[in-house]
DSSP file (Angstrom, degrees, kcal/mol; ACC not computed):
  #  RESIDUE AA STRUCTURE BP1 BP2  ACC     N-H-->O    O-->H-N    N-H-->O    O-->H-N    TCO  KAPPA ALPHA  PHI   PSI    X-CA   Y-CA   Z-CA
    1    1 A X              0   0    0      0, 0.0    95,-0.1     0, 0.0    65,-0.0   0.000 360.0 360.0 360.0 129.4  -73.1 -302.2 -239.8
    2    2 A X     >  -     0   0    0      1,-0.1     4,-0.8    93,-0.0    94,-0.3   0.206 360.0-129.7 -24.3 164.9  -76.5 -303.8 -239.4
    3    3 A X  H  > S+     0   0    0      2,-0.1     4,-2.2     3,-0.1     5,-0.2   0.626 111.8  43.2 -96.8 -16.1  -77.4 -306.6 -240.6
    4    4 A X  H  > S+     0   0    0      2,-0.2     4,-3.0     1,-0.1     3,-0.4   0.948 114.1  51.1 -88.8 -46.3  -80.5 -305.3 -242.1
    5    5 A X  H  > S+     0   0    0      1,-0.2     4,-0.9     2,-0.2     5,-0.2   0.941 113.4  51.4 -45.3 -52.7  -78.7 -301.9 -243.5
    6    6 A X  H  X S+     0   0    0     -4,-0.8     4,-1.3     1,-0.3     5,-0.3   0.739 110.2  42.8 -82.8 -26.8  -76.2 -304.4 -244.9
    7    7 A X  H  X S+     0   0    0     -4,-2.2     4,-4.1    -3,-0.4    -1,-0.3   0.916 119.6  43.6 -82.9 -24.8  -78.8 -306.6 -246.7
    8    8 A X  H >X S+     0   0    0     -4,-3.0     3,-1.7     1,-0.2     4,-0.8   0.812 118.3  48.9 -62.1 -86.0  -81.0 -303.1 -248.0
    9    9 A X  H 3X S+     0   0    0     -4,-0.9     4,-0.5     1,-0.3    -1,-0.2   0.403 118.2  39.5  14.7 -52.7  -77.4 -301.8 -248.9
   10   10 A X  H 3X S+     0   0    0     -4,-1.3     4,-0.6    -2,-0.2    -1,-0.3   0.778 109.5  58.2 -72.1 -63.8  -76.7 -305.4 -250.8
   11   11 A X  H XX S+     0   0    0     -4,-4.1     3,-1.2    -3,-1.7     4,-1.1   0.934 106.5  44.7 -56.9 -32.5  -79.8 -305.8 -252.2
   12   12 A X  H 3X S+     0   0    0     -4,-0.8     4,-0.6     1,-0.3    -1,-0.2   0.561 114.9  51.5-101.7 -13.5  -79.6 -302.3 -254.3
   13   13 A X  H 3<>S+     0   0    0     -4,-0.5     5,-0.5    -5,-0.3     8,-0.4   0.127 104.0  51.7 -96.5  23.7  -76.1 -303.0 -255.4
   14   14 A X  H X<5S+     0   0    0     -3,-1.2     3,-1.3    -4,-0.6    -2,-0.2   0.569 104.5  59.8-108.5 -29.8  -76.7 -306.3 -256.6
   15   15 A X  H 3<5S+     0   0    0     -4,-1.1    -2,-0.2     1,-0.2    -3,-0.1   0.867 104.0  50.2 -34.6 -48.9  -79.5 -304.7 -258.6
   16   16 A X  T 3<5S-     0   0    0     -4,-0.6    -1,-0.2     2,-0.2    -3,-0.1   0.340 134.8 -90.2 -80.6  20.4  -76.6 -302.3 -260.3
   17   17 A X  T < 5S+     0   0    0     -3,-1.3     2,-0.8     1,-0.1    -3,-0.2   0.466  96.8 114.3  93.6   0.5  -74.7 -305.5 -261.1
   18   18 A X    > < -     0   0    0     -5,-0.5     3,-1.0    -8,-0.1    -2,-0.2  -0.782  51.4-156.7-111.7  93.1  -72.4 -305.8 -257.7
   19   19 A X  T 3  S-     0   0    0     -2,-0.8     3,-0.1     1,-0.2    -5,-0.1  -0.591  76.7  -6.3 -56.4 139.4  -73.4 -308.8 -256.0
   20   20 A X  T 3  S+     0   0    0      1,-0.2    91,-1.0    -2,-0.2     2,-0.3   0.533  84.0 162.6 -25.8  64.2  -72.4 -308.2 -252.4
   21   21 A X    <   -     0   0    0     -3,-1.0    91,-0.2    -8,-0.4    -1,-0.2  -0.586  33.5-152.2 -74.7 121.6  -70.8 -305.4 -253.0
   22   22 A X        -     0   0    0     89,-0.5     2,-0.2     1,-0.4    90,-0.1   0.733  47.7 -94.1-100.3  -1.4  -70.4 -303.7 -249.6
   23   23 A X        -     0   0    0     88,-0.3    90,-2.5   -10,-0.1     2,-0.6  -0.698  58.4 -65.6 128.5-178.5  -70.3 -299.7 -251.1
   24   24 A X  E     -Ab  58 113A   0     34,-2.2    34,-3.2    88,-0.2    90,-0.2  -0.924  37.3-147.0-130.0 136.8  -66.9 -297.8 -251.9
   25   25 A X  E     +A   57   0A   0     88,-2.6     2,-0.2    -2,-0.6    90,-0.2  -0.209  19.5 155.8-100.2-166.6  -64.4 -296.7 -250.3
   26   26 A X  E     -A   56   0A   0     30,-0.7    30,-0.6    88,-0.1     2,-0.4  -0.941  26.4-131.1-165.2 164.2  -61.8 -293.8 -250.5
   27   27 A X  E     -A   55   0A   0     -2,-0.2     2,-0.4    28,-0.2    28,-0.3  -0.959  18.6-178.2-128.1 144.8  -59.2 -291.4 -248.7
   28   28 A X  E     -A   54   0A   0     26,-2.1    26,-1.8    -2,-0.4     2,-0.4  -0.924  19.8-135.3-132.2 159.8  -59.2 -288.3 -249.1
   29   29 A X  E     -A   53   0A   0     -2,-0.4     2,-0.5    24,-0.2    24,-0.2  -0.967  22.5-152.2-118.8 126.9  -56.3 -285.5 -247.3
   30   30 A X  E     -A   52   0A   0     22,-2.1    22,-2.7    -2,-0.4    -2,-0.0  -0.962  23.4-109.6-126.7 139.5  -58.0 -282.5 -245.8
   31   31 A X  E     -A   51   0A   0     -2,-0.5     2,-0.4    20,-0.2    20,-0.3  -0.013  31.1-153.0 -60.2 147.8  -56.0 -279.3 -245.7
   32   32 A X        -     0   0    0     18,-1.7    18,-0.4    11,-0.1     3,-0.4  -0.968  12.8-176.2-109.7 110.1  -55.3 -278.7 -241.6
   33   33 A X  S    S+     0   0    0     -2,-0.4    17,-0.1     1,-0.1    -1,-0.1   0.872  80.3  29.8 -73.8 -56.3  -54.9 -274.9 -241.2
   34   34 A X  S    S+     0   0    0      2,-0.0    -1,-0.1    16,-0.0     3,-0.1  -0.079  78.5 158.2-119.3  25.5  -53.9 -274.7 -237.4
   35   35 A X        -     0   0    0     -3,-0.4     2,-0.2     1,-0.1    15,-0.1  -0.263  54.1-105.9 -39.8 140.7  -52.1 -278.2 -237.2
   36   36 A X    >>  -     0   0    0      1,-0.1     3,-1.4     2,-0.0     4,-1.1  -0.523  24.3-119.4 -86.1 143.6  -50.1 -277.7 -234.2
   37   37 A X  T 34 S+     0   0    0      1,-0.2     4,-0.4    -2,-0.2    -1,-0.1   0.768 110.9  47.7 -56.4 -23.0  -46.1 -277.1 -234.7
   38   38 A X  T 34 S+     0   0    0      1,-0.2    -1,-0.2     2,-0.1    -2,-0.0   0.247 119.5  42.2-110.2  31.9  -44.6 -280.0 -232.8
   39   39 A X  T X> S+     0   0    0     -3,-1.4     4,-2.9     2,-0.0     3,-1.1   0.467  89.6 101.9-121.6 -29.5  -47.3 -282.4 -234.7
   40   40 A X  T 3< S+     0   0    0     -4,-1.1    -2,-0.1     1,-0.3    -3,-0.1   0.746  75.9  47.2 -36.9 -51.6  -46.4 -280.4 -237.8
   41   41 A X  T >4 S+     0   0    0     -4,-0.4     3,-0.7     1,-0.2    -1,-0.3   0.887 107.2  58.9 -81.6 -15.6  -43.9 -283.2 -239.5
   42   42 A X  T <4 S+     0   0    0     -3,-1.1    32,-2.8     1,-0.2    31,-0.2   0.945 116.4  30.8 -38.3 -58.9  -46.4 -286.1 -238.9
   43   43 A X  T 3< S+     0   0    0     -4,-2.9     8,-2.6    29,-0.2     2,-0.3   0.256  76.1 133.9-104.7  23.1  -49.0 -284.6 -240.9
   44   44 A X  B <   -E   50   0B   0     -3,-0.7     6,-0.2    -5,-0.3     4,-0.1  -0.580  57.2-139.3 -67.5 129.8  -47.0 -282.9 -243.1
   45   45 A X        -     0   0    0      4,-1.8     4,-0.1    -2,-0.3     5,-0.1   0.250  26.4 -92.0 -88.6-138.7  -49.2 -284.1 -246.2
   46   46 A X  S    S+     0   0    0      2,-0.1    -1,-0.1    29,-0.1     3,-0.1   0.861 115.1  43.5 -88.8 -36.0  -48.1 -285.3 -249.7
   47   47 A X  S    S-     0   0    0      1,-0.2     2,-0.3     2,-0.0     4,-0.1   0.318 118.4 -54.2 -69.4-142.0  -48.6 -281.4 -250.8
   48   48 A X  S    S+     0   0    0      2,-0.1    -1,-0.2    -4,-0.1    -2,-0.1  -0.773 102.5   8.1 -96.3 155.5  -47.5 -278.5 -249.2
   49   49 A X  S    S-     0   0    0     -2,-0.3    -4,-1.8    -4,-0.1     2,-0.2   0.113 100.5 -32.9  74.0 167.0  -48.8 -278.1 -245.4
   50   50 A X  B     +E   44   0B   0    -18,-0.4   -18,-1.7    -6,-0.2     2,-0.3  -0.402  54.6 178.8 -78.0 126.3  -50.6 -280.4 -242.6
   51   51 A X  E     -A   31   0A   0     -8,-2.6    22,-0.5   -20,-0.3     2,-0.3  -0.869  10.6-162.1-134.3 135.6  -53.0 -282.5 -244.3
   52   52 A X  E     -AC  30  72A   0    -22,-2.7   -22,-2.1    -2,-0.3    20,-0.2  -0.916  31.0-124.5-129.4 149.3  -55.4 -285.4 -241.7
   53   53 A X  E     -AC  29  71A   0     18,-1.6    17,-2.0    19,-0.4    18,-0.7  -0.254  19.4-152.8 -88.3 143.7  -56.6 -287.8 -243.7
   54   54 A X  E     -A   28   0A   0    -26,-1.8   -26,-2.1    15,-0.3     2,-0.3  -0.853  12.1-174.4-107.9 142.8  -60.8 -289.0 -244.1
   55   55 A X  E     +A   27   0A   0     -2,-0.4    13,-1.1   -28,-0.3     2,-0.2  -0.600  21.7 166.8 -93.0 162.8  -61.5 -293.0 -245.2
   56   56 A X  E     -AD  26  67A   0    -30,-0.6   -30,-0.7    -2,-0.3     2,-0.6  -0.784  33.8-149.4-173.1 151.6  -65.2 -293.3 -245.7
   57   57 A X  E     -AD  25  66A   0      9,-1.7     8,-1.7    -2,-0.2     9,-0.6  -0.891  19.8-179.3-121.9 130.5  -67.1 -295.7 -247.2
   58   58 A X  E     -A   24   0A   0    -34,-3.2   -34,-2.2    -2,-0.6     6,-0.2  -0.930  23.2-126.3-127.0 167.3  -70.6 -294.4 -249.0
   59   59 A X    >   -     0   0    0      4,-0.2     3,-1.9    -2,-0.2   -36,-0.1  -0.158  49.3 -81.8 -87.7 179.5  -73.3 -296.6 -250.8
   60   60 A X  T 3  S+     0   0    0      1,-0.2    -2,-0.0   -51,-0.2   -37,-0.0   0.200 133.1  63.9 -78.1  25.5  -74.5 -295.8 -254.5
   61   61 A X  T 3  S-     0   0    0      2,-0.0    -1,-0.2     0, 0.0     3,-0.1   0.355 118.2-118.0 -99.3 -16.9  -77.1 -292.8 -252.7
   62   62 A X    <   +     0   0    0     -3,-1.9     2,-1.0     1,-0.2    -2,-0.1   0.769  69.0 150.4  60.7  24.8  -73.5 -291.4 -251.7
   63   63 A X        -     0   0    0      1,-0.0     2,-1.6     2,-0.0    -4,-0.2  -0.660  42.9-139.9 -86.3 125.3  -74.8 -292.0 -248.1
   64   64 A X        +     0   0    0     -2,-1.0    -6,-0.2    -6,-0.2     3,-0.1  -0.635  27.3 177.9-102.3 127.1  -71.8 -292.6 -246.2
   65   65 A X        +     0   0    0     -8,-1.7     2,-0.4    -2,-1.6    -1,-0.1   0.561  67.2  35.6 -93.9 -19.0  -72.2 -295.3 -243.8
   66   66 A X  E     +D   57   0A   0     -9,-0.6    -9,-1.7   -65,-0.0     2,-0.3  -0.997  57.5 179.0-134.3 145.8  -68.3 -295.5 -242.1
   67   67 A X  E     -D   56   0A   0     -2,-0.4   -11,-0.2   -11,-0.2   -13,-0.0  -0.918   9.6-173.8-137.8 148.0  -65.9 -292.5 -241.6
   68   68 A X        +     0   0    0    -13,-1.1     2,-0.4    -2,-0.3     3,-0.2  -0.631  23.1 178.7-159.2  59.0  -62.3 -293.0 -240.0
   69   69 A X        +     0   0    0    -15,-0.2   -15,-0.3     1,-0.1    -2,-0.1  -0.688  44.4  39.8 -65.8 124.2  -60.9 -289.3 -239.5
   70   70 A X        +     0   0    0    -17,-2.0     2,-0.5    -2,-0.4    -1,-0.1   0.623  61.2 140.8 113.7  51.9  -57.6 -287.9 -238.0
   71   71 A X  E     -C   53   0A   0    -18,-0.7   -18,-1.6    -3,-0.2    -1,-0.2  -0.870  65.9 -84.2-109.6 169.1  -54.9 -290.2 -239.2
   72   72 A X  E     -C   52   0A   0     -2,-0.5   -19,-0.4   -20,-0.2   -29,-0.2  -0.263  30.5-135.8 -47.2 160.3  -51.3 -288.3 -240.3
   73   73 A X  S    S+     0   0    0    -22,-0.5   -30,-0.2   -31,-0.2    -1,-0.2   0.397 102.9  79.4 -81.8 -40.6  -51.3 -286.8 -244.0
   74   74 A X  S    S+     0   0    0    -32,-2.8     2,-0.4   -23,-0.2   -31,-0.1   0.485  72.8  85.6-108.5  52.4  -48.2 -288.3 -244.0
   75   75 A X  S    S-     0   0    0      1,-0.1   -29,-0.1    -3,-0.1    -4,-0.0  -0.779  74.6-138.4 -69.0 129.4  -49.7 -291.6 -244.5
   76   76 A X        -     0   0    0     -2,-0.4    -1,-0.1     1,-0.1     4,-0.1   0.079  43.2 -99.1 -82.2-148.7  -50.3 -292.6 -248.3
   77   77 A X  S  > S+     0   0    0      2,-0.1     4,-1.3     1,-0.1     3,-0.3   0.839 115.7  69.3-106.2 -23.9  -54.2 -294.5 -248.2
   78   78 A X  H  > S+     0   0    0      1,-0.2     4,-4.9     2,-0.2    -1,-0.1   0.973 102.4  42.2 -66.5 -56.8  -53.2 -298.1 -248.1
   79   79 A X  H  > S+     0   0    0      2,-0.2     4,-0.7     1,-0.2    -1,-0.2   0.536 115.0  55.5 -80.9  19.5  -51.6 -297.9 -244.1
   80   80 A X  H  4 S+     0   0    0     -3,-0.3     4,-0.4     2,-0.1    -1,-0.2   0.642 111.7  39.6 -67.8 -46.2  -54.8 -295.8 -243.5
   81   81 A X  H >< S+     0   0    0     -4,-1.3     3,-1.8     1,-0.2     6,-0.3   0.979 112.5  55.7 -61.3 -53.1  -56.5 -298.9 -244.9
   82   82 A X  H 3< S+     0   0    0     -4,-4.9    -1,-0.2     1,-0.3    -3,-0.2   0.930 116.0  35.0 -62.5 -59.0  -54.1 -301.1 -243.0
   83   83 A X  T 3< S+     0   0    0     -4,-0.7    -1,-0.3     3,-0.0    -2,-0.2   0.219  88.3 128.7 -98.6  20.1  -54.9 -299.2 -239.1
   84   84 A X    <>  -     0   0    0     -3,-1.8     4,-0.9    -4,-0.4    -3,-0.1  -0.286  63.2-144.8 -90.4-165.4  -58.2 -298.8 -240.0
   85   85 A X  T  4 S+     0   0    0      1,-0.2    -1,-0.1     2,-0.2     4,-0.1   0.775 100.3  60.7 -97.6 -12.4  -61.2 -300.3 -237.2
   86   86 A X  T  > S+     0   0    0      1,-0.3     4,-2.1     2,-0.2    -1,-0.2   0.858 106.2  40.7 -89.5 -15.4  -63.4 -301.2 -240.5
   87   87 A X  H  > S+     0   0    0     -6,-0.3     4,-1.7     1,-0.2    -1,-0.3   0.623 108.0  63.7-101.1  10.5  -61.0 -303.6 -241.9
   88   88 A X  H  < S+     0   0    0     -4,-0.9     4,-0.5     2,-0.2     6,-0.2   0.510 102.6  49.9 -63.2  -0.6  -60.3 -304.9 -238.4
   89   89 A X  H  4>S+     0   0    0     -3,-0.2     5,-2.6     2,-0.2     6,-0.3   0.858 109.5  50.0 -94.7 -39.1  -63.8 -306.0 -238.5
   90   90 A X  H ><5S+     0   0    0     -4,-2.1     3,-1.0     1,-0.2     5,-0.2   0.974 117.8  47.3 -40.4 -65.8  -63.1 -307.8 -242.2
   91   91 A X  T 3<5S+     0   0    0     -4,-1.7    -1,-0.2     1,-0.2    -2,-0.2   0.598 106.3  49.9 -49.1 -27.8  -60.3 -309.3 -240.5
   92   92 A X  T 3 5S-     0   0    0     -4,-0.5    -1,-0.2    -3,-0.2    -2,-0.1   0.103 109.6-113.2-102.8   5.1  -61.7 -310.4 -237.6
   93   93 A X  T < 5S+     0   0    0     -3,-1.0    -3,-0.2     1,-0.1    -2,-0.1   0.721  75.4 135.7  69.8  10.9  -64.6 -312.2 -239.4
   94   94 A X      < +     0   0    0     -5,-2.6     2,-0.2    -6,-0.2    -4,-0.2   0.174  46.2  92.0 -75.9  26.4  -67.3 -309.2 -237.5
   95   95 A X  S    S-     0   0    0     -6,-0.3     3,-0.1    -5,-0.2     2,-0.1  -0.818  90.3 -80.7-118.0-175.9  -69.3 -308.5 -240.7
   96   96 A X        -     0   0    0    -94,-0.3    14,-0.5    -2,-0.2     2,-0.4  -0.351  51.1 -96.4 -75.4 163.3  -72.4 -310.1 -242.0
   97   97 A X        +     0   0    0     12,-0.1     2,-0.4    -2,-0.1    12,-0.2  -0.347  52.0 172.3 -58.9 114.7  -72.3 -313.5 -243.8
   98   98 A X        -     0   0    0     -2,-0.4     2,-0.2    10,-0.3    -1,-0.0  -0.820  13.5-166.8-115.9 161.1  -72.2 -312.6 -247.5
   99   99 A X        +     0   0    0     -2,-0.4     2,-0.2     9,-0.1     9,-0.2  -0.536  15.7 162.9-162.5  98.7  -71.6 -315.4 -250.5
  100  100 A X  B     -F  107   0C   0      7,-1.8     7,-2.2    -2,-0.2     2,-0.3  -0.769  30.2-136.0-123.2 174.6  -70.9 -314.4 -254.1
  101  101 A X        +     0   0    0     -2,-0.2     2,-0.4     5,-0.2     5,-0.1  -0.891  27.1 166.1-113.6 138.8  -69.3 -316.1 -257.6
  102  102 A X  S >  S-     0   0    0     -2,-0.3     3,-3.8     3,-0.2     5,-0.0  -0.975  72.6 -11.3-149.8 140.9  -66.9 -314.1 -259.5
  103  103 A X  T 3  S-     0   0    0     -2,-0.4    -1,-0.1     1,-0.3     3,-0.1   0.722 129.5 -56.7  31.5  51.2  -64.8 -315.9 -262.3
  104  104 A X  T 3  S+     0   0    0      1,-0.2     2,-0.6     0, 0.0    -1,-0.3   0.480 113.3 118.7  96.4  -2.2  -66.0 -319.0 -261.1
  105  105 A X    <   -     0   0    0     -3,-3.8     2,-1.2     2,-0.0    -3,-0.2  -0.856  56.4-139.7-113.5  80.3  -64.8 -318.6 -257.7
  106  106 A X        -     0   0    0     -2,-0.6     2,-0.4    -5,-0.1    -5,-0.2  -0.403  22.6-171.9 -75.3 105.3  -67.2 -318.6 -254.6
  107  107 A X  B     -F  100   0C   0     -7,-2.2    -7,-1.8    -2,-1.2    -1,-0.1  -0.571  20.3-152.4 -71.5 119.5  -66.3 -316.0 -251.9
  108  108 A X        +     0   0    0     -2,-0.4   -10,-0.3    -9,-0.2     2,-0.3  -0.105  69.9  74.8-127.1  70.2  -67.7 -315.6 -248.7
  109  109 A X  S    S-     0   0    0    -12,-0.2    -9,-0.1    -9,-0.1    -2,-0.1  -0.988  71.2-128.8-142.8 130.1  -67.2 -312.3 -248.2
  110  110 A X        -     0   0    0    -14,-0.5     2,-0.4    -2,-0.3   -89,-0.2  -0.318  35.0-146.5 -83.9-179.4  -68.6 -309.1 -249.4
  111  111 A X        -     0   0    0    -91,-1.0   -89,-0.5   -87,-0.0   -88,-0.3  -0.881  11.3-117.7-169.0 140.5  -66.2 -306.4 -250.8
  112  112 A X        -     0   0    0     -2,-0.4     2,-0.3   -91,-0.2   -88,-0.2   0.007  20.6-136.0 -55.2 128.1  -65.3 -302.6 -251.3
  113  113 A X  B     +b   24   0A   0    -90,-2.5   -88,-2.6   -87,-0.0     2,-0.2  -0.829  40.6 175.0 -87.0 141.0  -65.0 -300.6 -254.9
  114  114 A X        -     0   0    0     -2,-0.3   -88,-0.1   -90,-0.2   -90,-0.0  -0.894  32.3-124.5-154.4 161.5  -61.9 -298.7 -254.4
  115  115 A X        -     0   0    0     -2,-0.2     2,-0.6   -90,-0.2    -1,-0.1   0.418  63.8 -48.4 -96.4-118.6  -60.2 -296.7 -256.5
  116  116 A X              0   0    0      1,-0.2    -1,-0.0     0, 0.0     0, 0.0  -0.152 360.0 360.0 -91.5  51.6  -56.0 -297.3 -257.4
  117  117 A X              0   0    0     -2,-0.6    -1,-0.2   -40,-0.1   -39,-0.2   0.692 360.0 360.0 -96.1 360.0  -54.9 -297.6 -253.7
């Protein structure tokens, strides 16, 4: 991400109350029809049938700014989270500089709404 998407992006969710909020993320499992058979128990998903998995991360426009498609269905969303390339960039210190106070606490780092993963 830019640095200038990240500060428009920043600015308009510190307006709704999330100071460096960086947008939210998700997984979602999307049905694979014509998954190939000898791939079949990888991506068998949590339902019935071949599931590959979406992350994405969208601002409050619902423009989604990161997508991370084709990992197994049967992954739950946390080791999606774990091999994906956007939190190797968290990890690896590649985003812009952010600095907020939460409980008293100064962070310098921005950070994801997610739901229970």
């Amino acid at each position: 991400m830019s640095t200038e998407l990240f500060k428009r992006i920043a600015e308009k969710l510190k307006a709704r109350g999330f100071p460096s909020m960086l947008g939210s993320i998700d997984c979602m499992h999307w049905s694979w029809k014509n998954c190939p058979k000898a791939w079949h128990g990888q991506f068998h998903g949590q339902k019935k049938g071949s599931t590959i998995i979406l992350e994405a991360v969208a601002d409050q426009e619902t423009w989604i700014w990161h997508a991370f498609f084709g990992m197994p269905g049967s992954l739950n969303d946390i080791n999606v989270v774990n091999r994906s390339p956007l939190m190797n960039k968290i990890a690896n210190g590649e985003l812009p500089p952010v600095q907020f106070v939460a409980n008293g606490r100064t962070y310098n780092y921005g950070y994801y709404l997610a739901d229970g993963i």
